[in-house]
N, C-alpha and C positions, 0 to 999 in steps of 0.2 A: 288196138292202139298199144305200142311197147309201153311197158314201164320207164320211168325216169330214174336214173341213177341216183342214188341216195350219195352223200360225198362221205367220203371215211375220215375217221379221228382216228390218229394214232399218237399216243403218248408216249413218249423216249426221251432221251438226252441228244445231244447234238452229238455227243463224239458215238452214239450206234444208231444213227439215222439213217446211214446209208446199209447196213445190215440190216435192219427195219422194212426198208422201203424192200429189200432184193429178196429177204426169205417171202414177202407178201407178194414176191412176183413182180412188183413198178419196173416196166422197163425203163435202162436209164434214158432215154431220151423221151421219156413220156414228163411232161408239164406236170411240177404239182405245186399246193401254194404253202409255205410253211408260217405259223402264227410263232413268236416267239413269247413267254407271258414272262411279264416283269414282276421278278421275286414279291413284290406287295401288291400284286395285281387284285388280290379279292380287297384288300385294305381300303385304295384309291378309289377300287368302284362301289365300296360302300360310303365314304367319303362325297364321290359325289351324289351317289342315290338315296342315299338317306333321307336329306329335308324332304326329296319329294315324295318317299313311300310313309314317312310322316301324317305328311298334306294330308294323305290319302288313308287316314287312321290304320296303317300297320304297323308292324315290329319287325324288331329285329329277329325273333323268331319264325316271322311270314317269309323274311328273307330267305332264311339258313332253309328252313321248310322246300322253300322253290326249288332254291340250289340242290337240294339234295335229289328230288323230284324230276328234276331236270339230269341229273347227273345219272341217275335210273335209266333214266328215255335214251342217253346216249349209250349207255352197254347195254341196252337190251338191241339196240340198234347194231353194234358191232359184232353182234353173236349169229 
């Protein structure tokens, strides 16, 4: 059975995305999907996540914890 393609994160600005995409090889007629994150993006989704990791007796610490953890997993991924 092949392996399945893991999807790549790659973090840039928009004005060197197309540099980005070309030194990694993307051809340009190859599809890819761009996320843009809005400047208070961790703000807003702790804003909403919060009452409910509450509920669920954590902190703000369990959070920050995850996120970091989680942000681990994706550059061990990218290497």
């Amino acid at each position: 059975m092949a392996d399945a393609a893991l999807p790549m994160v790659i973090e840039t600005t928009g004005g060197q995305m197309s540099e980005e995409l070309a030194r990694r090889g993307i051809a340009r007629d190859q599809p890819i999907t761009i996320m843009i994150e809005p400047d208070d993006w961790l703000t807003e989704t702790r804003r909403f996540s919060r009452p409910r990791v509450i509920a669920e007796g954590w902190s703000d610490a369990d959070i920050d914890r995850i996120i970091h953890e989680e942000r681990q997993a994706v550059r061990a991924l990218r290497k």
